[in-house]
C-alpha positions as CSV (number, residue, x, y, z in Angstrom):
1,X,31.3,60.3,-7.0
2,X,29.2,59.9,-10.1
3,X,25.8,58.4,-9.8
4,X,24.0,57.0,-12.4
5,X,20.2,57.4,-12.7
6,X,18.2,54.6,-14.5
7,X,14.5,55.3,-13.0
8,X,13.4,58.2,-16.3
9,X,14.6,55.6,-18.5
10,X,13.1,52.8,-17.2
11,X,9.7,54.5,-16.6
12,X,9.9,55.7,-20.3
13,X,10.4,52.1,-21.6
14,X,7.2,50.7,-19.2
15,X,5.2,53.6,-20.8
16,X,6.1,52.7,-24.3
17,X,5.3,49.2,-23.6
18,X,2.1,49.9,-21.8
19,X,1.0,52.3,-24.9
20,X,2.2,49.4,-27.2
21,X,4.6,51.6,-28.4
22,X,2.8,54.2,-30.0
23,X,1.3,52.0,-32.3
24,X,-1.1,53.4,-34.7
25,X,-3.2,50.7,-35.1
26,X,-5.3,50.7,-31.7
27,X,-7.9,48.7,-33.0
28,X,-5.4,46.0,-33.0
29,X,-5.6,43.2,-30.3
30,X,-2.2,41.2,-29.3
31,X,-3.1,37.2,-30.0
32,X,-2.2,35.2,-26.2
33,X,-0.8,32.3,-25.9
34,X,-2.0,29.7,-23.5
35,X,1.2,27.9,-22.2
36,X,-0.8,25.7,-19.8
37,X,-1.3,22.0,-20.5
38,X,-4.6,19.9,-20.0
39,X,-3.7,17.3,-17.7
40,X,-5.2,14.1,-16.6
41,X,-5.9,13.0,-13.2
42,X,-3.9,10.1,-12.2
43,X,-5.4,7.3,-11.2
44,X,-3.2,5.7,-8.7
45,X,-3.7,1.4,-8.8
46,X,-3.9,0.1,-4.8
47,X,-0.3,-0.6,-4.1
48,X,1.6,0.5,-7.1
49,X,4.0,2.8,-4.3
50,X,5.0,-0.8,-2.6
51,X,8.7,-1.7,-3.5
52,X,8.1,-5.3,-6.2
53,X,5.0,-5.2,-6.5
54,X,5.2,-4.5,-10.5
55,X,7.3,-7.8,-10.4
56,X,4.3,-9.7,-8.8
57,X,1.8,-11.9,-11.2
58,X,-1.8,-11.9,-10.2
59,X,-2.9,-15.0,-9.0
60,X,-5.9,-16.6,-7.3
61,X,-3.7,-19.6,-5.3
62,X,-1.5,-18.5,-2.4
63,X,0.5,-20.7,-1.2
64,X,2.6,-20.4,1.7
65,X,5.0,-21.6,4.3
66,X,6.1,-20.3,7.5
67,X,9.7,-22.1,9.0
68,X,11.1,-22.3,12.8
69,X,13.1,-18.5,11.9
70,X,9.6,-16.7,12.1
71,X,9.7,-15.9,8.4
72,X,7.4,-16.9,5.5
73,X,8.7,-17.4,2.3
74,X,6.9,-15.1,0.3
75,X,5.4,-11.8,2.0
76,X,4.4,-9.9,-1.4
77,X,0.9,-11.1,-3.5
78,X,-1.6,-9.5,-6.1
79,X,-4.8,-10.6,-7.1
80,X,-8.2,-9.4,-8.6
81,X,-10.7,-8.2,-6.4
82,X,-14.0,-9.9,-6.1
83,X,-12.2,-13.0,-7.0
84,X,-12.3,-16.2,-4.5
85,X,-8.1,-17.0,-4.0
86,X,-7.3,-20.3,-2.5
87,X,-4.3,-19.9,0.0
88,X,-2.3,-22.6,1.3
89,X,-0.6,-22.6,4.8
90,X,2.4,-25.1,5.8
91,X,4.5,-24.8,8.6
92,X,8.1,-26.5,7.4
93,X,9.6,-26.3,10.9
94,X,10.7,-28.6,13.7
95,X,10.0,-26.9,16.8
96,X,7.0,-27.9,18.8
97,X,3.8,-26.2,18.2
98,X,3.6,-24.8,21.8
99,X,6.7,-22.9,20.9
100,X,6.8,-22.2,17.3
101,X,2.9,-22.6,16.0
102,X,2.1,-20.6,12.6
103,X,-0.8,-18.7,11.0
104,X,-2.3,-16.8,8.7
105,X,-4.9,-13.7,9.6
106,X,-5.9,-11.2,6.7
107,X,-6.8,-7.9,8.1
108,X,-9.1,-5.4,7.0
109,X,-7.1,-2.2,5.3
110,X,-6.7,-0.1,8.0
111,X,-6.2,-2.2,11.0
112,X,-3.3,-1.3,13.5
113,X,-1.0,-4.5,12.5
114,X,1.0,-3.5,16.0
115,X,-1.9,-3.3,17.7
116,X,-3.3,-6.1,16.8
117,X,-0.1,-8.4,16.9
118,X,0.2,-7.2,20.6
119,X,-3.2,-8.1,21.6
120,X,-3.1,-11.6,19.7
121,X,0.4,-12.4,22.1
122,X,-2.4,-12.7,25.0
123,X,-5.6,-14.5,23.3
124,X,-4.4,-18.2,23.6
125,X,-8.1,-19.2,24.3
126,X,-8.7,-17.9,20.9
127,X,-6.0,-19.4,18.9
128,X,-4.3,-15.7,19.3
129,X,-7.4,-13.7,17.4
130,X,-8.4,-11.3,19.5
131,X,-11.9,-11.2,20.3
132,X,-12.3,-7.4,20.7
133,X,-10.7,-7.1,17.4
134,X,-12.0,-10.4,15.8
135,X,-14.5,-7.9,13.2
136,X,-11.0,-6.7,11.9
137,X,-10.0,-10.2,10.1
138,X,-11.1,-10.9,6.6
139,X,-9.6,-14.6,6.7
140,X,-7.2,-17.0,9.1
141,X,-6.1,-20.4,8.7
142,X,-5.9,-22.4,12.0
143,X,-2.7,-22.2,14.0
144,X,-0.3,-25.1,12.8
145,X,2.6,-27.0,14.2
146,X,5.3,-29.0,12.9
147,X,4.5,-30.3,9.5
148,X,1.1,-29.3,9.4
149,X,-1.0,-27.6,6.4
150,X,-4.4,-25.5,6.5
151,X,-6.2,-24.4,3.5
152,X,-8.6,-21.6,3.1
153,X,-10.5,-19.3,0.5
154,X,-11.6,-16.0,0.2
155,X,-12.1,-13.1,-1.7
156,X,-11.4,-9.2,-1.2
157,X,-14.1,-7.6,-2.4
158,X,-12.6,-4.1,-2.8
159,X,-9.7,-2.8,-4.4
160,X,-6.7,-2.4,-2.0
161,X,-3.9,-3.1,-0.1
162,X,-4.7,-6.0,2.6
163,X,-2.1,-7.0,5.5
164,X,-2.0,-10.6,6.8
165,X,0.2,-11.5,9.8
166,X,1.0,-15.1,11.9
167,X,-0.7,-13.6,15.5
168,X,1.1,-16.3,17.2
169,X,3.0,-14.6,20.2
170,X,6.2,-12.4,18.8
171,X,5.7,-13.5,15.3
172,X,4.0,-10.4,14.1
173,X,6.9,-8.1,13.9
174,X,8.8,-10.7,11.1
175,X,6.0,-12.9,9.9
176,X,3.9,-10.2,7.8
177,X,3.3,-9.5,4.5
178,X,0.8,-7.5,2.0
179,X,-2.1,-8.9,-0.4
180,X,-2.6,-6.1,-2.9
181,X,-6.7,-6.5,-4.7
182,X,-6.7,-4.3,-8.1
């Protein structure tokens, strides 16, 4: 069995290498190369990771309307921060308000959407805003029935993404939607 020993010839060619070859000229300085790139920070703009929102025109007038299949027709909106926005609410459906009654509530970024959609189900005496978490709402129209329209304004100071939900009870969990403020 023959065996083949590479170790003396490997260490001679690292000790070449390290030597620099037995180059005469050891005064002589090899130029580096620096292969790393300067790279910018990214600045990310609030929203830009939510699915259409590059689609989305920035506007200052919201309007809106919520039907008796717990949906509102448009759920996605952008608009400049520190700019007043005028949004319209108007519930197109047929079912009686004590069934099917529709609204508008703009959170604060950060609120627990679940959280507060559940407590909102048992605040009737409050048009379903919870009082405990009534410092969490930016904006609200009234609660609306059949045929009826609500308009409000407001402005979101800060850039970001704001949620807005219809607290009426079970709504929450269909009727939702995002407000992004760059």
């Amino acid at each position: 069995m023959k065996r083949i020993f590479f170790a003396p010839a490997f260490v001679a060619v690292i000790s070449l290498a390290a030597c620099n070859g037995g180059n005469e000229n050891k005064g002589a300085t090899t130029p580096t190369v620096d292969n790393t790139t300067a790279t910018t920070p990214t600045v990310s703009t609030p929203g830009s990771d939510i699915p259409g929102i590059d689609a989305v025109a920035v506007t200052d007038d919201i309007a809106l309307t919520g039907d008796d299949q717990m949906k509102y027709d448009k759920t996605l909106f952008k608009v400049k921060a520190g700019k007043e926005v005028k949004l319209s609410l108007k519930n197109i459906g047929k079912l009686p308000a004590a069934s099917m009654a529709h609204n508008v509530v703009i959170l604060k970024p950060g609120t627990d959407l679940q959280a507060f959609g559940l407590a909102a189900a048992t605040s009737k005496e409050t048009e379903h805003i919870p009082a405990a978490m009534a410092g969490d709402v930016l904006a609200k129209t009234k609660l609306l029935g059949p045929g009826e329209s609500d308009n409000i304004t407001f402005k979101l100071d800060t850039p970001g993404v704001y949620e807005f939900l219809c607290t009426f009870p079970g709504h929450f969990g269909t009727m939702k939607g995002k407000i992004v403020a760059e």
